[in-house]
C-alpha positions as CSV (number, residue, x, y, z in Angstrom):
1,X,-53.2,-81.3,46.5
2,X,-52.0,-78.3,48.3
3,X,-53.4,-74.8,46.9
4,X,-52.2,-71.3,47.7
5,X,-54.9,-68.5,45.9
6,X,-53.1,-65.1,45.7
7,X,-56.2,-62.6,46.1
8,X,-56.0,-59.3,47.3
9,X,-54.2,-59.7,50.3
10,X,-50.9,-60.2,51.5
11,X,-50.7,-63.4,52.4
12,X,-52.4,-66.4,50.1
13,X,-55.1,-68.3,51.0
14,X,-53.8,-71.9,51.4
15,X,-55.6,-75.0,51.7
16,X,-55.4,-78.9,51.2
17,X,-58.0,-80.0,49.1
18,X,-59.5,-82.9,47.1
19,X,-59.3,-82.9,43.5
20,X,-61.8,-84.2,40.9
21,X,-61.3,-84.5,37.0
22,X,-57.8,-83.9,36.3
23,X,-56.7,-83.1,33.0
24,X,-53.8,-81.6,30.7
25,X,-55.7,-78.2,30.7
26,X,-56.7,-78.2,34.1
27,X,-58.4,-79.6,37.9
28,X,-61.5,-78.8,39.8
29,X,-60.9,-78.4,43.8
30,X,-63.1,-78.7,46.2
31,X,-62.5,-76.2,49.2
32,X,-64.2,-74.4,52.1
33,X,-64.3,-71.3,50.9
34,X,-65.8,-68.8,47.8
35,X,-63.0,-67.6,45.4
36,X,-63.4,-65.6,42.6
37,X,-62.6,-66.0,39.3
38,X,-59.3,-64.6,37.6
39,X,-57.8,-65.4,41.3
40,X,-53.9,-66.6,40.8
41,X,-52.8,-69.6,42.2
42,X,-50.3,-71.8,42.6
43,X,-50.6,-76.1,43.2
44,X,-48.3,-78.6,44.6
45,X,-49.2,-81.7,42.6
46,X,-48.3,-84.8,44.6
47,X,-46.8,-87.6,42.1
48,X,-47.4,-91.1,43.0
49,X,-43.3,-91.5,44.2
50,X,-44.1,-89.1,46.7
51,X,-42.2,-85.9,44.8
52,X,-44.3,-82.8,44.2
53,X,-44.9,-80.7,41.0
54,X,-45.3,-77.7,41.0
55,X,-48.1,-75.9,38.6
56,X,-50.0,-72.4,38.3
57,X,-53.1,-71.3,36.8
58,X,-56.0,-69.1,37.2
59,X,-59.5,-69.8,38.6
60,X,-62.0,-69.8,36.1
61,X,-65.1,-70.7,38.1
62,X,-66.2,-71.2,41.6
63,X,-69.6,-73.0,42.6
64,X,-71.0,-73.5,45.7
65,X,-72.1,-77.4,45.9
66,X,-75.7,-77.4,47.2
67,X,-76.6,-79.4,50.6
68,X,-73.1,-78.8,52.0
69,X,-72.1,-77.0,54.6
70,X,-69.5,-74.8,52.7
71,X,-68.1,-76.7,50.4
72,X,-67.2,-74.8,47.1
73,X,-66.0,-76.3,43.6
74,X,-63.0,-74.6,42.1
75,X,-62.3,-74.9,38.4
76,X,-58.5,-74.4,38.2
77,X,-57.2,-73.8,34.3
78,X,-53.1,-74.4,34.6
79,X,-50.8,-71.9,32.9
80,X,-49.3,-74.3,30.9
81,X,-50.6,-78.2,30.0
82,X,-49.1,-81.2,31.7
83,X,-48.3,-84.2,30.2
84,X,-50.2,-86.8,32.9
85,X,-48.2,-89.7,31.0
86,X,-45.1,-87.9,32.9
87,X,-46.8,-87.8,36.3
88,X,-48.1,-91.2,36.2
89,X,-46.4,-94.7,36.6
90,X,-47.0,-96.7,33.1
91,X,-49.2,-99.3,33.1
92,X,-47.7,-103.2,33.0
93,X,-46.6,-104.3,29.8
94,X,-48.8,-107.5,28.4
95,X,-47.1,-110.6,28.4
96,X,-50.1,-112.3,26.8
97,X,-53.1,-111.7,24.7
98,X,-56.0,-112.0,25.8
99,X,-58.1,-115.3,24.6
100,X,-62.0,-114.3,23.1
101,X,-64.3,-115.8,25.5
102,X,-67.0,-117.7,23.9
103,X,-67.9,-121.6,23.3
């Protein structure tokens, strides 16, 4: 996911960055660098058809992860929910039940 933090600077901070637990409210980051909390930013969201979505929010914490080098955890809360049943492709349908295993 590409993040661009608007601090107090001209120019946002942008970086590339892995993403744990995604949810409607919200994504944690995981970047190279301290940013505080209330920061603005703005995410492109890459869908798994290759488009992008774009989303804001706010960072709500920031935690350095211990035994790294600088490696920070960002807790991003978006503006808005998403609906991750819109992002996502939707599961196959079942053709069959499932038989109970058993003797």
């Amino acid at each position: 996911m590409k993040a661009a933090f608007h601090q107090d600077r001209a120019q946002p901070l942008v970086y590339t960055s892995l993403t744990r637990n995604l949810s409607r409210f919200g994504v944690a980051l995981l970047i190279g660098q301290f940013i505080y909390a209330g920061t603005a930013c703005c995410l492109n969201f890459e869908l798994p058809d290759g488009d992008c979505r774009p989303l804001t929010g706010k960072v709500i914490r920031c935690r350095y992860l211990a035994g790294s080098a600088s490696l920070y955890e960002i807790g991003v809360e978006f503006d808005s929910p998403i609906y991750l049943a819109e992002s996502t492709p939707s599961p196959p349908e079942a053709t069959e039940s499932p038989s109970p295993s058993g003797p």
